[in-house]
MITORBA-176778 format. One line per field, with one value per atom (N, C-alpha, C, O): x, y, z; residue in three letters; atom name; residue number from 1. Coordinates in Angstrom, 1 decimal. Layout:
xx X/...
yy Y/...
zz Z/...
aa Ala/...
at CA/...
i NUM/...
! end
This chain:
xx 165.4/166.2/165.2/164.4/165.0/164.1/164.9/166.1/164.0/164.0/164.8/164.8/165.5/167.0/166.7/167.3/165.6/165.0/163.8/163.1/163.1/161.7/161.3/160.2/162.8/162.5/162.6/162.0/163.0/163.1/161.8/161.3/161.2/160.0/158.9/158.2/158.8/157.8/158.0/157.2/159.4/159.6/158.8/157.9/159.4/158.7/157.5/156.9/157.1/155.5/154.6/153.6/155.2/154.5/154.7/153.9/156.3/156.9/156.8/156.7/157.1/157.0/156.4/157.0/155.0/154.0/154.3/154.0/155.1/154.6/156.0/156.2/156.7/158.3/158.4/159.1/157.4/157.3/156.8/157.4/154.9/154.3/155.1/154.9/156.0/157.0/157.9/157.9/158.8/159.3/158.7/159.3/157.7/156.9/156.4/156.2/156.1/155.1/156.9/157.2/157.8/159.0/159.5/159.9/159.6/160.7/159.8/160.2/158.9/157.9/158.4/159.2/157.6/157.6/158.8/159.6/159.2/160.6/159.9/159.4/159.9/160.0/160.7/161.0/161.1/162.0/160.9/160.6/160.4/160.1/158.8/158.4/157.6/156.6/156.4/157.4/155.4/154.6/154.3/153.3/155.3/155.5/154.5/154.6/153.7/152.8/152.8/153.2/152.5/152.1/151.3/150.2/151.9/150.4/149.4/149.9/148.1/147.1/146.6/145.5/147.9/147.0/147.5/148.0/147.1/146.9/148.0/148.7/147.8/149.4/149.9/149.3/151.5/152.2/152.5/153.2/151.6/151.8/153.5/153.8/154.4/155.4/155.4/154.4/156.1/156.1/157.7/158.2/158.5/159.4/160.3/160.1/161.1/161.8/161.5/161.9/160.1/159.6/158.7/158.0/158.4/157.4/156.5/157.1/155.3/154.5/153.3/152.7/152.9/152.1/151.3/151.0/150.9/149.5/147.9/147.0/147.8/146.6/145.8/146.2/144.9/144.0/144.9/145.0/145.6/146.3/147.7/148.3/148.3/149.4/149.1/149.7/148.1/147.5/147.3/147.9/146.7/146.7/147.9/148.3/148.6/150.0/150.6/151.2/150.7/151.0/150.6/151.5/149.7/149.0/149.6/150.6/149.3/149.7/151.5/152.0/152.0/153.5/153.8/154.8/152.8/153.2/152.4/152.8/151.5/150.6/151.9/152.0/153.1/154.0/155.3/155.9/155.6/156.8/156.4/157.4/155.1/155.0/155.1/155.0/155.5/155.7/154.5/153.8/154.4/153.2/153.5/154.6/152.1/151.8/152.2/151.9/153.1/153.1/153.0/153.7/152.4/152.3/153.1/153.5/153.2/154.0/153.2/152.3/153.9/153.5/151.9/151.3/151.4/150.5/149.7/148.7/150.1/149.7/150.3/151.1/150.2/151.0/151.5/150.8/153.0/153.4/154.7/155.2/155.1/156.3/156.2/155.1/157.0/157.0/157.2/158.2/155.5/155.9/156.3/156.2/156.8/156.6/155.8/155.5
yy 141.6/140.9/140.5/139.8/140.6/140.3/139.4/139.3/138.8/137.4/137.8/138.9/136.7/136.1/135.8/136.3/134.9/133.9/133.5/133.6/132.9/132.4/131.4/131.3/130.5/129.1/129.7/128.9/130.8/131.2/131.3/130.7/132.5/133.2/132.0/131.9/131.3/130.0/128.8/127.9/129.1/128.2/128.9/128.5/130.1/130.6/131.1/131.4/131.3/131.2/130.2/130.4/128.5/127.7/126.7/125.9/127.4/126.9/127.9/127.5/129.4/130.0/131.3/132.4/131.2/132.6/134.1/135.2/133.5/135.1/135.8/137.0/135.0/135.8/136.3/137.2/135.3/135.7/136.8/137.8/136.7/138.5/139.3/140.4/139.1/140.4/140.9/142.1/140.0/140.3/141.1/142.1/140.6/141.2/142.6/143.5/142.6/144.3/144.7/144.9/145.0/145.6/145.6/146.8/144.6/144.8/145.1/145.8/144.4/144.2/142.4/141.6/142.4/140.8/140.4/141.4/139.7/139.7/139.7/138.7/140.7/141.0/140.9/142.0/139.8/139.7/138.8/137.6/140.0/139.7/139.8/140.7/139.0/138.9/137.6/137.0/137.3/136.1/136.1/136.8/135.2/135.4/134.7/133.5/135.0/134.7/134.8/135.9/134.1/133.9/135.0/135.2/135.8/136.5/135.3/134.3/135.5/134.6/135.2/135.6/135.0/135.4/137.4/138.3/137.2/139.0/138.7/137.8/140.1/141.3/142.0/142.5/142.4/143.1/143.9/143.7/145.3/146.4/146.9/147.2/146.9/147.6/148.7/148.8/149.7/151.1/151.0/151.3/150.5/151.0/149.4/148.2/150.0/149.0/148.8/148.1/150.3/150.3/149.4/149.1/148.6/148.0/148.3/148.9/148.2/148.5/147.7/146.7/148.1/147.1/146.1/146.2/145.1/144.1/144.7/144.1/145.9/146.5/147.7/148.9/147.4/148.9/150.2/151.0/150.3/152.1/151.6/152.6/150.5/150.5/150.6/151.3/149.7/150.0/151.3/151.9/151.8/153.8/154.2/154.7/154.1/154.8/154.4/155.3/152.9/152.5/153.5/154.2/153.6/154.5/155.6/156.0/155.9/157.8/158.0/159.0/157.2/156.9/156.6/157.0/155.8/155.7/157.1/157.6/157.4/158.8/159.8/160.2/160.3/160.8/160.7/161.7/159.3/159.3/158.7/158.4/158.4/157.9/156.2/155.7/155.6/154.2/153.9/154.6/152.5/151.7/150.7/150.3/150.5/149.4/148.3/147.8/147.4/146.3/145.2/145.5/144.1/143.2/142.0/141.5/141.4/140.1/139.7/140.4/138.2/137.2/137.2/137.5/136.8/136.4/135.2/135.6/133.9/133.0/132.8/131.9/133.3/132.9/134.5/135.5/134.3/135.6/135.5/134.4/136.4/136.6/136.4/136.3/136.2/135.5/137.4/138.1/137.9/139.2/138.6/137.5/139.9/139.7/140.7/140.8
zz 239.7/238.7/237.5/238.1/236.3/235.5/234.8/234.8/234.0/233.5/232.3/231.6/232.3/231.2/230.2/229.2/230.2/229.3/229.4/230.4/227.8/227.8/228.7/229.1/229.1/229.8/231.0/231.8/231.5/233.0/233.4/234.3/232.5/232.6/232.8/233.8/231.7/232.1/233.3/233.6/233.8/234.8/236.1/236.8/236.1/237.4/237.6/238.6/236.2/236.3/236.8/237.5/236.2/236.4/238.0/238.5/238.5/239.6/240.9/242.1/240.5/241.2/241.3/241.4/241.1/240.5/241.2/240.8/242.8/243.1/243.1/243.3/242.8/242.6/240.8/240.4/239.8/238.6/238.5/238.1/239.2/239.4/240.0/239.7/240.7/241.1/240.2/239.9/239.7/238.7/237.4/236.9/237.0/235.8/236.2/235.5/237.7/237.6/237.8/236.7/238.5/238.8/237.5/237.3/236.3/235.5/233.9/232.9/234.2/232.5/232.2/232.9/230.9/230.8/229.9/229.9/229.4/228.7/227.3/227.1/226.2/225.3/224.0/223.6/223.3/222.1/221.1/221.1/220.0/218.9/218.8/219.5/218.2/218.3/217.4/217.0/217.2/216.2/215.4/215.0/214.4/212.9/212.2/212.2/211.7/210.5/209.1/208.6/208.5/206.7/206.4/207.0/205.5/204.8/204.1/203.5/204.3/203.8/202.1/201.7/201.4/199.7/199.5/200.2/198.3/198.1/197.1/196.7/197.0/196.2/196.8/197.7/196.4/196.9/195.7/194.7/196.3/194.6/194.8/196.0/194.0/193.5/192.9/192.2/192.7/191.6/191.8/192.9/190.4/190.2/191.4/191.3/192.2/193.3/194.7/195.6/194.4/195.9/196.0/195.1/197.6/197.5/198.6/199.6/198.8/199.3/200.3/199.8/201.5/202.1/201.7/200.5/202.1/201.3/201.7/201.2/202.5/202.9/202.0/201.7/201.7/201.2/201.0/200.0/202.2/202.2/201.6/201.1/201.5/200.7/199.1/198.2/199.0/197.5/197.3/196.3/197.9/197.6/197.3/196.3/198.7/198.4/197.5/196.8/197.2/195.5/194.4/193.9/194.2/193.1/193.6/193.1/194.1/194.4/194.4/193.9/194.8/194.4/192.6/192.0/191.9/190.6/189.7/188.7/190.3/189.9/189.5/188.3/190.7/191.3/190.3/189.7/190.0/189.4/188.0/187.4/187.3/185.6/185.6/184.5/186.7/186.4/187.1/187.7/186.7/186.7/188.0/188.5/188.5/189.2/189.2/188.1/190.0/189.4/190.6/191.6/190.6/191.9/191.9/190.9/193.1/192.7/194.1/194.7/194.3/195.3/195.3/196.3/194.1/193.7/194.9/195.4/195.3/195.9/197.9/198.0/198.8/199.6/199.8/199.8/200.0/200.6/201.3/201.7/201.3/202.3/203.9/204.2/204.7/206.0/206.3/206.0/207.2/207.9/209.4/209.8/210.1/211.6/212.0/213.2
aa Unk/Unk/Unk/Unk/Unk/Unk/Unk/Unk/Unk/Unk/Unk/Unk/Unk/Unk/Unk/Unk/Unk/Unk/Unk/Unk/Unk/Unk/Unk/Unk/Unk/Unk/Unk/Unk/Unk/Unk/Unk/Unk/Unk/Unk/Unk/Unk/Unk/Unk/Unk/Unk/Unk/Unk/Unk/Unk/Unk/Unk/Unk/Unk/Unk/Unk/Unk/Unk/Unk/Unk/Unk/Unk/Unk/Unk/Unk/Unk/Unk/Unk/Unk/Unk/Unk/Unk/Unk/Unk/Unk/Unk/Unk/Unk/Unk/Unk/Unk/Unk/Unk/Unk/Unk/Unk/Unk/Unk/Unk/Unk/Unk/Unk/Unk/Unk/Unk/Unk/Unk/Unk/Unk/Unk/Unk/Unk/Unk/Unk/Unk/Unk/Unk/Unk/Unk/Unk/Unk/Unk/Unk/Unk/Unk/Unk/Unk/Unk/Unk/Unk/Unk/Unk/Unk/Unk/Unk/Unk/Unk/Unk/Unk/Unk/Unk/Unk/Unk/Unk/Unk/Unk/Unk/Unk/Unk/Unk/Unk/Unk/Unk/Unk/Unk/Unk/Unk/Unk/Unk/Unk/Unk/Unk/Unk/Unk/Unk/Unk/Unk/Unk/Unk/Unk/Unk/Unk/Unk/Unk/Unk/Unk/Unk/Unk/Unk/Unk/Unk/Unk/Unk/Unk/Unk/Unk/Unk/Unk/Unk/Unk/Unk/Unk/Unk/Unk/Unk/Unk/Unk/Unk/Unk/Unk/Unk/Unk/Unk/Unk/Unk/Unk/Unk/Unk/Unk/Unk/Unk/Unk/Unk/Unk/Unk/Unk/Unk/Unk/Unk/Unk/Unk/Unk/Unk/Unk/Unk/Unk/Unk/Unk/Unk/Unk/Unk/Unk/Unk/Unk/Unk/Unk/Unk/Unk/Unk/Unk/Unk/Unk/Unk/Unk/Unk/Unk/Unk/Unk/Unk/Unk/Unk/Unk/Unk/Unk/Unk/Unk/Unk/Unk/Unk/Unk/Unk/Unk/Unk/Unk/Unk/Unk/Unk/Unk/Unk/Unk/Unk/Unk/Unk/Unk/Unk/Unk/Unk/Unk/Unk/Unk/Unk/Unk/Unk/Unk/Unk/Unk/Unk/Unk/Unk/Unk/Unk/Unk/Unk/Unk/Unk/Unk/Unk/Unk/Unk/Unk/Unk/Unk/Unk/Unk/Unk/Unk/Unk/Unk/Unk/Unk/Unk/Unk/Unk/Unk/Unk/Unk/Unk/Unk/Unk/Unk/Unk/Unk/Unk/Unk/Unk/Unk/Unk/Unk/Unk/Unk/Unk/Unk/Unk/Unk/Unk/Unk/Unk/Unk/Unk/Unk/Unk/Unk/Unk/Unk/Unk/Unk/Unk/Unk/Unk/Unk/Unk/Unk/Unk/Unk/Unk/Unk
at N/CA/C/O/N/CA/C/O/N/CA/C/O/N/CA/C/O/N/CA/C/O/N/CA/C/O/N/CA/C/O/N/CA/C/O/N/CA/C/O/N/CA/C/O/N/CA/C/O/N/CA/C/O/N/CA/C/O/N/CA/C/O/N/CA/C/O/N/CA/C/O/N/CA/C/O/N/CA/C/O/N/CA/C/O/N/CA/C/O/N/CA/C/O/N/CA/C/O/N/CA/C/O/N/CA/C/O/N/CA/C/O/N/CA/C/O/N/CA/C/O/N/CA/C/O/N/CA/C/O/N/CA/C/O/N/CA/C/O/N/CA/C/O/N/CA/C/O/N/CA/C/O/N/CA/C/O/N/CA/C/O/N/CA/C/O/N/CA/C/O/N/CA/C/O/N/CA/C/O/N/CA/C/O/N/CA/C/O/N/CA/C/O/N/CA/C/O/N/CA/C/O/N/CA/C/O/N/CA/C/O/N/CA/C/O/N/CA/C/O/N/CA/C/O/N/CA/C/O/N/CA/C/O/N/CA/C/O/N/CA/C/O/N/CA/C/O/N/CA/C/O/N/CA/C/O/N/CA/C/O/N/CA/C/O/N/CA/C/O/N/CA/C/O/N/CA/C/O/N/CA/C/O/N/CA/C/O/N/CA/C/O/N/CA/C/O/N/CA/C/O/N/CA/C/O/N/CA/C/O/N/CA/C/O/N/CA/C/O/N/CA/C/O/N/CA/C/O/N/CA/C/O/N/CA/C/O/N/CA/C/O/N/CA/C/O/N/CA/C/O/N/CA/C/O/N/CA/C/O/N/CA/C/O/N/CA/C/O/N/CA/C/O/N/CA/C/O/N/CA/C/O
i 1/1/1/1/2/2/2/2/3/3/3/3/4/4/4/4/5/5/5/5/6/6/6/6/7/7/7/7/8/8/8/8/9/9/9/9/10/10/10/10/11/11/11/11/12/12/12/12/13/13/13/13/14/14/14/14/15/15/15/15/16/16/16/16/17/17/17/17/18/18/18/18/19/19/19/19/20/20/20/20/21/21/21/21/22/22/22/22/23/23/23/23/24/24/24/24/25/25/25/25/26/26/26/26/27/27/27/27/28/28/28/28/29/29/29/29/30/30/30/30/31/31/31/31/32/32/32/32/33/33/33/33/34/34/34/34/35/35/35/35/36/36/36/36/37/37/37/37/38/38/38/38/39/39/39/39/40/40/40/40/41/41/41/41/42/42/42/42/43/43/43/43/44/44/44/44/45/45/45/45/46/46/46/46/47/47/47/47/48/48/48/48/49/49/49/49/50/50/50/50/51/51/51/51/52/52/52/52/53/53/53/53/54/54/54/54/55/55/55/55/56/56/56/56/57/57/57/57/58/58/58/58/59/59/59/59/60/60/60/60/61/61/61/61/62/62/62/62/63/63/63/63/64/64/64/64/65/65/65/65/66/66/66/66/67/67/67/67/68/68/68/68/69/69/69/69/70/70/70/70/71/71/71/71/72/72/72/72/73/73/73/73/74/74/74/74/75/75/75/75/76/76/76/76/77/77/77/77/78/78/78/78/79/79/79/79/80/80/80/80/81/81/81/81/82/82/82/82/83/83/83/83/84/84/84/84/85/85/85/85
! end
């Protein structure tokens, strides 16, 4: 039977470990979402309405997408950032 919930999962981890390891190698661990973080700063290059990563290769593909269609670069979220997951 694998775990329902985060409160299950940490209950029987910390109450009942070897029915938890059982559960986890039979089923996997319960998986929903991951850990949401702040971008720390930067730009987010734009061309046109597309937008594009905050990383080195999005900056490329920025350029090479405005290279492509005649429009220009353009960045926003100057300070801070959007909430990724």
């Amino acid at each position: 039977m694998p775990f329902k919930s985060k409160k299950q999962q940490a209950y029987l981890w910390a109450n009942e470990p070897k029915i938890a390891k059982k559960w986890t190698k039979e089923h996997g661990a319960l998986k929903r979402g991951g850990r949401v973080t702040k971008n720390k700063g930067g730009t987010m290059p734009t061309v046109g309405t597309k937008k594009f990563a905050y990383t080195p290769s999005g900056k490329k593909a920025a350029a090479a997408h405005a290279k492509t269609t005649g429009q220009k670069v353009s960045k926003a979220y100057k300070k801070g950032g959007k909430v990724k997951k």
